[in-house]
ZAMARGU-4260 file (C-alpha; in steps of 0.2 Angstrom, whole numbers, plus 5000, padded with zeros to 4 digits):
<rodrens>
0) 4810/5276/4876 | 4805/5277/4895 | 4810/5294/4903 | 4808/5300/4920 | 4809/5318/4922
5) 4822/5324/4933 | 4809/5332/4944 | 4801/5315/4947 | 4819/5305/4951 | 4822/5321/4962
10) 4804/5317/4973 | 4807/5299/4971 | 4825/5299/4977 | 4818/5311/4994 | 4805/5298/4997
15) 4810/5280/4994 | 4826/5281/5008 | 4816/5288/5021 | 4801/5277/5016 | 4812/5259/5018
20) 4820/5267/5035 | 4802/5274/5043 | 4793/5256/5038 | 4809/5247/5047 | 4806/5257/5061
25) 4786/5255/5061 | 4790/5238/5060 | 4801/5235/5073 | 4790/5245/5085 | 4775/5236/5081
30) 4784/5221/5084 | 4790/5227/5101 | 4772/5230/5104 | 4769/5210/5097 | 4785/5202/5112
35) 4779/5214/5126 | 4759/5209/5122 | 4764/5187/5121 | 4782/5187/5133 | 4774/5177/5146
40) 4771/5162/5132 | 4790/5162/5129 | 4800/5167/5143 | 4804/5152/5153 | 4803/5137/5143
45) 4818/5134/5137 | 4814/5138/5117 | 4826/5138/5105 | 4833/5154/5096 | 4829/5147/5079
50) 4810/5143/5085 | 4811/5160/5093 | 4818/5168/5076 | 4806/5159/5065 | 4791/5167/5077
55) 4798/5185/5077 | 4799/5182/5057 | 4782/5177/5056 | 4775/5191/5067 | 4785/5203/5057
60) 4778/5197/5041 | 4758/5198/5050 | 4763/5217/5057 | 4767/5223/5039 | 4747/5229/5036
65) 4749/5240/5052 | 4767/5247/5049 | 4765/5252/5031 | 4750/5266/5031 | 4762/5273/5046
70) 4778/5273/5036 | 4769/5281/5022 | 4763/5294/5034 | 4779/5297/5041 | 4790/5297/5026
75) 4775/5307/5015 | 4776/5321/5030 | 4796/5320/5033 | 4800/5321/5013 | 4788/5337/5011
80) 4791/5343/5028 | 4811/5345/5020 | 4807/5353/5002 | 4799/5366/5014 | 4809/5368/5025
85) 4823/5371/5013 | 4813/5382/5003 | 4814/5366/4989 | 4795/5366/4985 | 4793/5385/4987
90) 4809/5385/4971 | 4799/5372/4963 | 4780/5381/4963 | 4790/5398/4958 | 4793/5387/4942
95) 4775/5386/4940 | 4774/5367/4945 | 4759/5364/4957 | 4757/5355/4972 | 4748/5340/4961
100) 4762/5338/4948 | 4774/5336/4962 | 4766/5321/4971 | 4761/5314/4954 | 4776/5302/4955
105) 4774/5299/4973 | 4753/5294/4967 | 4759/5283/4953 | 4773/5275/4965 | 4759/5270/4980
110) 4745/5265/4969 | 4758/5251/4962 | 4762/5248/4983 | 4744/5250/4987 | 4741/5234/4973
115) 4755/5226/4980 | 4747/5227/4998 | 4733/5218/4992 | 4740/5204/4985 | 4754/5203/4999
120) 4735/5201/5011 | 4728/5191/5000 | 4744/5176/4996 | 4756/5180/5011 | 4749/5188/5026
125) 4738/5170/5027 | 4752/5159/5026 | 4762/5170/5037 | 4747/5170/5050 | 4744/5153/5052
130) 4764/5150/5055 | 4763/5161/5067 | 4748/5157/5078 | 4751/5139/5075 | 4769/5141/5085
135) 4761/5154/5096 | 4748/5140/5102 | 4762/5126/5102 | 4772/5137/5114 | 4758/5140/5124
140) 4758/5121/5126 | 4775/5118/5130 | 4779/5114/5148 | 4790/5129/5156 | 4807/5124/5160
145) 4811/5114/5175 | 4819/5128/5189 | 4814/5121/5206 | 4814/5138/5217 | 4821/5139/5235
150) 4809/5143/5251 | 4792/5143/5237 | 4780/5127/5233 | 4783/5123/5213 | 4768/5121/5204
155) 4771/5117/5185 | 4775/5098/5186 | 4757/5096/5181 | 4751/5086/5197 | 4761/5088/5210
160) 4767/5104/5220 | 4785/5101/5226 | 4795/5111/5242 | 4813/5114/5240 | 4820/5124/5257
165) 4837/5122/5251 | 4847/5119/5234 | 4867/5115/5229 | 4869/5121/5213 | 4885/5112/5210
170) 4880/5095/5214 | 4862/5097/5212 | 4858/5089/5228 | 4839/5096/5236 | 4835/5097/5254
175) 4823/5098/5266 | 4811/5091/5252 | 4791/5091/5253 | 4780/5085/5238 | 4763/5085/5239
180) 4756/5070/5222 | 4738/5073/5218 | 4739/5065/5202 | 4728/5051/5208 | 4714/5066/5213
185) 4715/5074/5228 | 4702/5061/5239 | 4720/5051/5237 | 4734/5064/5239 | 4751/5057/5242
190) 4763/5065/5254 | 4781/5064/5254 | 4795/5071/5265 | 4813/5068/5263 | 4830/5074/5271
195) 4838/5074/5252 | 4835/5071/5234 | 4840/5073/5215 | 4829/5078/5202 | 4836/5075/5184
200) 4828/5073/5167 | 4826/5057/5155 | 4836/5055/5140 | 4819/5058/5129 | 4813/5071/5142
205) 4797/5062/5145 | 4799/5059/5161 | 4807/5066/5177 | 4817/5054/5189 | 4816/5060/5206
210) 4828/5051/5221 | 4823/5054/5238 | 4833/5049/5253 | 4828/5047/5271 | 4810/5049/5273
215) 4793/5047/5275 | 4777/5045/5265 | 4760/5045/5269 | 4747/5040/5256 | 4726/5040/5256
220) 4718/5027/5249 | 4701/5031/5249 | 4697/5021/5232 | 4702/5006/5242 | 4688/5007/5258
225) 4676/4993/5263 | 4663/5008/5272 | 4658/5023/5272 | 4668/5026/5287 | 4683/5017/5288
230) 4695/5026/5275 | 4711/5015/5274 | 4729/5024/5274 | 4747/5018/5271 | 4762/5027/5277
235) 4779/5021/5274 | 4798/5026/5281 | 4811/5024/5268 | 4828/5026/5266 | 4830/5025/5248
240) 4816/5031/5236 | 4813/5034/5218 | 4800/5042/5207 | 4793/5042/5188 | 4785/5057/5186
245) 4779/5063/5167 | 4786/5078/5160 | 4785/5081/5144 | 4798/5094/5141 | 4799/5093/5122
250) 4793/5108/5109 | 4779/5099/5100 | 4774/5107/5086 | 4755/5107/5081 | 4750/5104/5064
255) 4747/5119/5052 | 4730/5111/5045 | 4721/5116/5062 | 4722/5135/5059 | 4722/5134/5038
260) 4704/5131/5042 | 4702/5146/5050 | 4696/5162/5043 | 4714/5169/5046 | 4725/5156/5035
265) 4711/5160/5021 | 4713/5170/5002 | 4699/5180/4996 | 4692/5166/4985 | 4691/5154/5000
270) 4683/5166/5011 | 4669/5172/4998 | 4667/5153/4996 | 4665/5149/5016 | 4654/5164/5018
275) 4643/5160/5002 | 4639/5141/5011 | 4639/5147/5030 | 4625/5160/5025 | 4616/5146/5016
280) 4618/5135/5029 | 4613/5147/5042 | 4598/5152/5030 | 4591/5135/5029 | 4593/5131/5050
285) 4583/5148/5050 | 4569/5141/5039 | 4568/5126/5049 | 4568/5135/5066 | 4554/5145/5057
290) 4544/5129/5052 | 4543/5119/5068 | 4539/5136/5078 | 4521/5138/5067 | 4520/5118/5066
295) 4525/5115/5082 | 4511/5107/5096 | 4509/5122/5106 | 4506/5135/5092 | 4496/5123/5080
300) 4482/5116/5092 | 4479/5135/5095 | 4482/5143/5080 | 4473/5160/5075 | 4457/5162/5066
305) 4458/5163/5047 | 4474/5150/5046 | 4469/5139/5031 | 4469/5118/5034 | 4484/5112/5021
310) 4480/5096/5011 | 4495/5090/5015 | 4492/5090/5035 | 4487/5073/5043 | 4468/5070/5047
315) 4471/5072/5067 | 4479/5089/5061 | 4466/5096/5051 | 4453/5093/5065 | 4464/5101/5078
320) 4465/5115/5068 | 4446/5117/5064 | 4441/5116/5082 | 4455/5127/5088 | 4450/5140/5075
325) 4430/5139/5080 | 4437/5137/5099 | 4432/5153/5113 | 4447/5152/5126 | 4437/5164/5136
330) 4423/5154/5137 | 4429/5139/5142 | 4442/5147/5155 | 4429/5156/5161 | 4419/5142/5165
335) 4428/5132/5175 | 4435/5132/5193 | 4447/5143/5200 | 4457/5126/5202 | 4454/5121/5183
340) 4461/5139/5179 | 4476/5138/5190 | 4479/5124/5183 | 4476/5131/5165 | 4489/5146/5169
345) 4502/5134/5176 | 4503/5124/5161 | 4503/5138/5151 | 4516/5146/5159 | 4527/5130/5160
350) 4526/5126/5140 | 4528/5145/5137 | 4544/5142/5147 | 4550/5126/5140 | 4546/5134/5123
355) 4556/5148/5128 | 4572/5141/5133 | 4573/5128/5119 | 4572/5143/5108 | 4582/5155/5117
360) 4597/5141/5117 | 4593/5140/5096 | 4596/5156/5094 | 4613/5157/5103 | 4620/5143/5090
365) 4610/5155/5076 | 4623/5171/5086 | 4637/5161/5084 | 4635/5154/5068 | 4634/5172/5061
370) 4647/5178/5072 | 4659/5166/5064 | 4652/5174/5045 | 4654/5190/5052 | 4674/5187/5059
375) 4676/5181/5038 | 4668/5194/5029 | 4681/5207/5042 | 4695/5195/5036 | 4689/5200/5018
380) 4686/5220/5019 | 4703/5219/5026 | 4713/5215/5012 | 4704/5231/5003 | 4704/5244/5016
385) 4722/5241/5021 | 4726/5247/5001 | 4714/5262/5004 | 4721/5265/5017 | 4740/5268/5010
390) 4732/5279/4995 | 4724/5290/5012 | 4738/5292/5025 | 4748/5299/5007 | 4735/5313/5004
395) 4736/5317/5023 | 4754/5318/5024 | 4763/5326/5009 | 4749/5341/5012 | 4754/5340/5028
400) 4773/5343/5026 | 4769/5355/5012 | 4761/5367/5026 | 4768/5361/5041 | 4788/5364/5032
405) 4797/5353/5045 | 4806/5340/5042 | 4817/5329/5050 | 4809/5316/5066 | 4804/5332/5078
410) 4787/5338/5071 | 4784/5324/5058 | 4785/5310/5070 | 4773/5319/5083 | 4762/5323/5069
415) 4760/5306/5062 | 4759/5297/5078 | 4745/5309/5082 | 4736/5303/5067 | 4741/5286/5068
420) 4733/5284/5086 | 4717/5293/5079 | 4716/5282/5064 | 4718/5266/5076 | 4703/5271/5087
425) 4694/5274/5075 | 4700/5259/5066 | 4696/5248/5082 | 4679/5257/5085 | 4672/5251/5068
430) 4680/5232/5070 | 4672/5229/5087 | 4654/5237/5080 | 4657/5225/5066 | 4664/5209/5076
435) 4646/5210/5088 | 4635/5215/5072 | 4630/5232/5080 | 4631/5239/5062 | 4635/5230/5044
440) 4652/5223/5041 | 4656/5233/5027 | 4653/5251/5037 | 4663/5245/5050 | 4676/5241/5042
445) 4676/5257/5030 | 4672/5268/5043 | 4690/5273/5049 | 4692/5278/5029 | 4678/5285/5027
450) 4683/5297/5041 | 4701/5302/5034 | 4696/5306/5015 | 4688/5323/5018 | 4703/5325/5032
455) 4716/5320/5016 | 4704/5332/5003 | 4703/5345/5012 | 4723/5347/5015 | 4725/5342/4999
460) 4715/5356/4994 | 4722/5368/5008 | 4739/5364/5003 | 4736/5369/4984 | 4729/5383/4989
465) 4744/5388/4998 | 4731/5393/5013 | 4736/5396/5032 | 4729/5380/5041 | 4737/5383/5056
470) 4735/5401/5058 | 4723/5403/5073 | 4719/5421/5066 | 4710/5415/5053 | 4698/5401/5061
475) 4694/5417/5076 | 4689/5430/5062 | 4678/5416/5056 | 4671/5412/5070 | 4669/5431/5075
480) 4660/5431/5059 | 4650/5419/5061 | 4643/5426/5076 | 4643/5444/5070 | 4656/5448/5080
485) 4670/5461/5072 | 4684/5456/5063 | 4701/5460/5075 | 4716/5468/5064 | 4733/5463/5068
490) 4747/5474/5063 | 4765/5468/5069 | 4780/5480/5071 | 4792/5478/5055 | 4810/5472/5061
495) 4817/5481/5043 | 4809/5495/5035 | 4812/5499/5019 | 4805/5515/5015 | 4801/5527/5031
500) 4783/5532/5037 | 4783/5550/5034 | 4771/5558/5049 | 4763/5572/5039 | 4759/5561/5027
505) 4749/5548/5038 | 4742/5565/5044 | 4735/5570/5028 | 4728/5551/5023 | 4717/5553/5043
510) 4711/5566/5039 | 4707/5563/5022 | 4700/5546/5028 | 4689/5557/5042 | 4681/5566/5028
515) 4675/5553/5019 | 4670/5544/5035 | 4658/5559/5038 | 4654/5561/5022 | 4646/5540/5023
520) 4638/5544/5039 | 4629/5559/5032 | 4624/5548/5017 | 4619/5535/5024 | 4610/5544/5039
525) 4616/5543/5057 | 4599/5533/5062 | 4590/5519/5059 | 4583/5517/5042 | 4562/5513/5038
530) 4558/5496/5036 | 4554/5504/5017 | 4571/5511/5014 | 4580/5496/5021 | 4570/5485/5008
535) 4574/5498/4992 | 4591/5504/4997 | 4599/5498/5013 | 4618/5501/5012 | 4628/5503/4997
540) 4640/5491/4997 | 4651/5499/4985 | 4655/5515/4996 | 4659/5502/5012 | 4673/5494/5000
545) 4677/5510/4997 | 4682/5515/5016 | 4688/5500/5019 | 4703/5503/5005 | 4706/5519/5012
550) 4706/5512/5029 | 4719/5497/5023 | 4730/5510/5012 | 4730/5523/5028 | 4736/5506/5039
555) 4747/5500/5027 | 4758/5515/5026 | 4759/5520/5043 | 4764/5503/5047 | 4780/5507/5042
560) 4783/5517/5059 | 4796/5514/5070 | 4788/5518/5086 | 4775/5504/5095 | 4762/5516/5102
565) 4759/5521/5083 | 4757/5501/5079 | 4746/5498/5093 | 4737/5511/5086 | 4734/5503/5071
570) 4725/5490/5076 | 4712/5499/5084 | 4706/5500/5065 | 4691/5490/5062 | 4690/5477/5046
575) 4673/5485/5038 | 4663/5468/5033 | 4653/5468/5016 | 4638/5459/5023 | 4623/5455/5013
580) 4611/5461/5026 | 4617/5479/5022 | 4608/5479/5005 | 4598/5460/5003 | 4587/5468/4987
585) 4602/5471/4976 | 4588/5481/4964 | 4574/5492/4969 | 4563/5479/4960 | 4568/5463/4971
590) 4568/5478/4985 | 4549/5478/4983 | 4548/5460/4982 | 4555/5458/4997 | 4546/5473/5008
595) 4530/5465/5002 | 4534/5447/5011 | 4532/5457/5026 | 4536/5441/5038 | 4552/5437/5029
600) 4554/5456/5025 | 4554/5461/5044 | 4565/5446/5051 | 4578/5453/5037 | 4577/5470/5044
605) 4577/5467/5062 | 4593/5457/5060 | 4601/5471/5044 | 4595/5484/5057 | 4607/5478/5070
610) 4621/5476/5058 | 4619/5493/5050 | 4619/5501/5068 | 4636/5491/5070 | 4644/5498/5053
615) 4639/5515/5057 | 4649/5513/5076 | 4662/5505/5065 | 4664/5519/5056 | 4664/5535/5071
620) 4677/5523/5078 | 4688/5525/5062 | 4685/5544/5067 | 4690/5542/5083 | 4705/5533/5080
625) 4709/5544/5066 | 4710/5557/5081 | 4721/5549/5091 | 4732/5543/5078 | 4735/5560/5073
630) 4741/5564/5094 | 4753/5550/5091 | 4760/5555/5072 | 4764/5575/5080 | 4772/5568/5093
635) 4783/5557/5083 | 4785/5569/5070 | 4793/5583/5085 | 4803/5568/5089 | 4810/5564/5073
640) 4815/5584/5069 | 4821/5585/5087 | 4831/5571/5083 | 4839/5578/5067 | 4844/5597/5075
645) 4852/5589/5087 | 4862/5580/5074 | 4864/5596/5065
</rodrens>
């Protein structure tokens, strides 16, 4: 029988609500970004809200691939972000369950959404683009709806600009009206002026019907003169005058065949099929192109030396070529006139051009034909890298939340919209390099993934490490090691103390740490060590570890101090380093060795030199501080006995 363990129901009940309400919200802010990006194809035509509904759908449908990985994000970083923050996941670890087991279910649950993804892009999101684009382009080509403006010329009656000074919105009446018909061309423009008029549509709205009272109308008939100059003209006065002007004002829909055929409204088997025989296509104009450039005219009657004659070239052919290929161009052009050799370099130049530009225009059908392979084969790594892509943004969230341990939609949503925005410019980058064939489809394509896998590792890793990402401590004393510089201690005072610091104790671990502090620096020698003695000996790292536990169990203990001077104090301690290049021969043996590769040997003591001569002021500092500590610890310890007689 099938058994979930109530661990896994516990994760998946966390995840699965807030995964349905983040992708709702994803969704319906990408598709904010869709009505704000196209508003100005659909405002002002007079749509329909069912053809407005069924575009939003479509849309909605076609944003999916860009709202998941971001609800996954979300929801991956809010669900962990809350186990932490309750101390949930810290319970759960205390149980001995790691990091891994815990998303187990959460893996298993997106691999199955991941594959679903796929599918989804391959059968659905090709159906739902070409609805979409298909309405989108049919809006584009619907007339806007008729509202003649007061005071302004109205230009969408295709053909005409029309005048209105003044408008009666409850009769509909138009005054003061100025049209000016250039339907005809504008060599025979058609003006007309009129005290009044009224404007209404056909019962098919095909057509407008346009009734004009009291005016005047001058017409150009410049298709009708007898000369060049004598232009005829008619202008006429009417009382009473009515126009058919067509105005489609009707949604037409366009057929869904025209963009099926497009790489958009295609499944992965159609699109491996249409690249397969455009790239063979595209191979064979190539070869062709390739052929008539060395058969061509131009290039055959001056061919090279060594080009063999074919048996299949024509008799005229094969003599061409023999007496171009025993031919000296330099003796004949240097034999003749400085007219014959003008002459010579002009037709030279003017077939070099002609040849140029026929082939120059060749190869922009070639760049378009492989741009058109190029926008399928992106339609193709899509479908793949979307599903990656989900599997990713997991790994990079729920380690996330795990260290962040915020949930909720403060730091969470900052978070992932950080990440999302970084994933899309990167994502963008790649697809443009792709779309102009600056790199190969593929790595465009797979370059935004292949830039968030180590990112979703490493957390990973991080996080089931239980290591401090975000401590800015950590990535400074690696720095400062990485450039040799000392490692800063930060000791912090202790709000709640559980067993009191005990001055003449500290006292007695100084001075016990100044002993053996002296007691290194006599053994080790207060000077520089011989290049010989570096190489055999150097520093034992043994008695460094040594001092530095005594240092941390000195530190340790006094930290428990009530007074800030003392704690300030503390941190004056230095963090003794085990560096190789105190001993790098870690027997006399290899100690030989190395002193014997003198080059190598002398860069090693040059740089273990300076390193030593840092240790040794590492530890008179300890001394020092040692010193001073021991100022402070008196004076708290007068304090404290000052502080009980006055009790007493």
């Amino acid at each position: 029988m099938f058994y979930i363990k109530r661990l896994y129901r516990f994760i998946l009940k966390s995840f699965l609500p807030l995964f349905l309400m983040t992708f709702f919200i994803c969704l319906f802010i990408v598709l904010m970004q869709f009505l704000w990006r196209y508003v100005d194809e659909m405002v002002g035509k007079g749509l329909e809200m069912s053809v407005l509904a069924e575009l939003f759908f479509y849309a909605a449908v076609t944003m999916v691939p860009m709202a998941l990985p971001l609800a996954i994000l979300l929801a991956s970083l809010m669900t962990f972000g809350n186990l932490g923050e309750r101390l949930e996941l810290l319970a759960i670890k205390a149980a001995g369950i790691s990091l891994l087991q815990i998303m187990r279910p959460l893996v298993i649950f997106l691999i199955f959404v991941a594959i679903g993804a796929f599918f989804f892009q391959n059968n659905v999101l090709p159906k739902s683009q070409v609805k979409m684009w298909t309405l989108l382009y049919s809006m584009r080509q619907k007339s806007p709806e008729l509202d003649i403006p007061e005071g302004v010329f109205y230009d969408q009656i295709s053909g005409y600009n029309l005048y209105v000074k003044q408008k009666n919105h409850k009769t509909g009446m138009l005054y003061d009206v100025m049209i000016y018909d250039m339907s005809a061309g504008f060599d025979n423009a058609m003006i007309i002026l009129a005290d009044s008029g009224k404007l209404k549509m056909t019962d098919d709205k095909q057509h407008l019907f346009l009734t004009l009272y009291n005016g005047e109308s001058f017409e150009n008939l410049r298709d009708q003169r007898t000369s060049a100059s004598n232009i005829p003209y008619r202008r006429e006065t009417f009382s009473l005058k009515e126009i058919m002007i067509a105005f489609d004002a009707n949604f037409n829909r366009m057929d869904d065949g025209i963009m099926q055929n497009q790489y958009i409204g295609k499944d992965l088997k159609a699109l491996q099929t249409s690249i397969d025989s455009m790239t063979t296509r595209v191979d064979s104009i190539g070869n062709n192109y390739a052929r008539s450039l060395k058969t061509s005219g131009y290039f055959s009657l001056y061919n090279r030396p060594g080009v063999r004659v074919s048996p299949n070239d024509s008799v005229r052919e094969q003599k061409a070529i023999a007496e171009a290929a025993t031919l000296n161009l330099d003796s004949v052009f240097g034999g003749g006139s400085l007219q014959r050799k003008q002459l010579y370099l002009d037709r030279a130049v003017a077939r070099a051009e002609r040849y140029y530009s026929d082939y120059e225009f060749r190869s922009y059908t070639m760049k378009e034909e492989n741009k058109v392979i190029r926008r399928h084969q992106i339609e193709m790594y899509k479908k793949f890298t979307l599903s990656f892509a989900c599997i990713i943004f997991f790994f990079i969230g729920a380690p996330l939340g795990a260290i962040i341990r915020k949930g909720g939609l403060g730091m969470p949503v900052v978070v992932s919209v950080f990440m999302f925005i970084f994933y899309y410019i990167i994502d963008n980058t790649g697809y443009k390099l792709a779309r102009d064939g600056r790199w190969e489809v593929w790595e465009g394509m797979w370059l935004s993934s292949a830039v968030l896998l180590p990112l979703g590792i490493f957390l990973t890793y991080k996080a089931v490490k239980d290591s401090a990402v975000f401590n800015p401590d950590v990535y400074i004393n690696f720095f400062r090691k990485l450039i040799g510089r000392q490692e800063l201690r930060k000791v912090v005072l202790k709000e709640v103390v559980m067993d009191d610091m005990i001055p003449q104790v500290a006292i007695e671990k100084a001075e016990q740490l100044s002993v053996a502090c002296n007691r290194y620096l006599d053994k080790v020698g207060r000077k520089r060590q011989s290049y010989w003695k570096y190489c055999l000996y150097g520093y034992a790292k043994a008695d460094i570890m040594e001092l530095e536990e005594q240092i941390d169990d000195l530190v340790n203990y006094t930290s428990n101090s009530r007074s800030q001077l003392v704690i300030g104090k503390l941190m004056d301690y230095p963090v003794l380093r085990n560096l190789w290049v105190y001993r790098p021969a870690p027997t006399v043996k290899w100690g030989y060795v190395l002193a014997v590769l003198f080059p190598v040997g002398l860069l090693l003591y040059w740089v273990g030199s300076y390193q030593q001569r840092l240790l040794r002021n590492e530890v008179e500092g300890v001394i020092r501080t040692n010193g001073d500590l021991r100022i402070l610890l008196e004076k708290e310890e007068k304090e404290r006995m000052y502080e009980e007689d006055k009790t007493i």
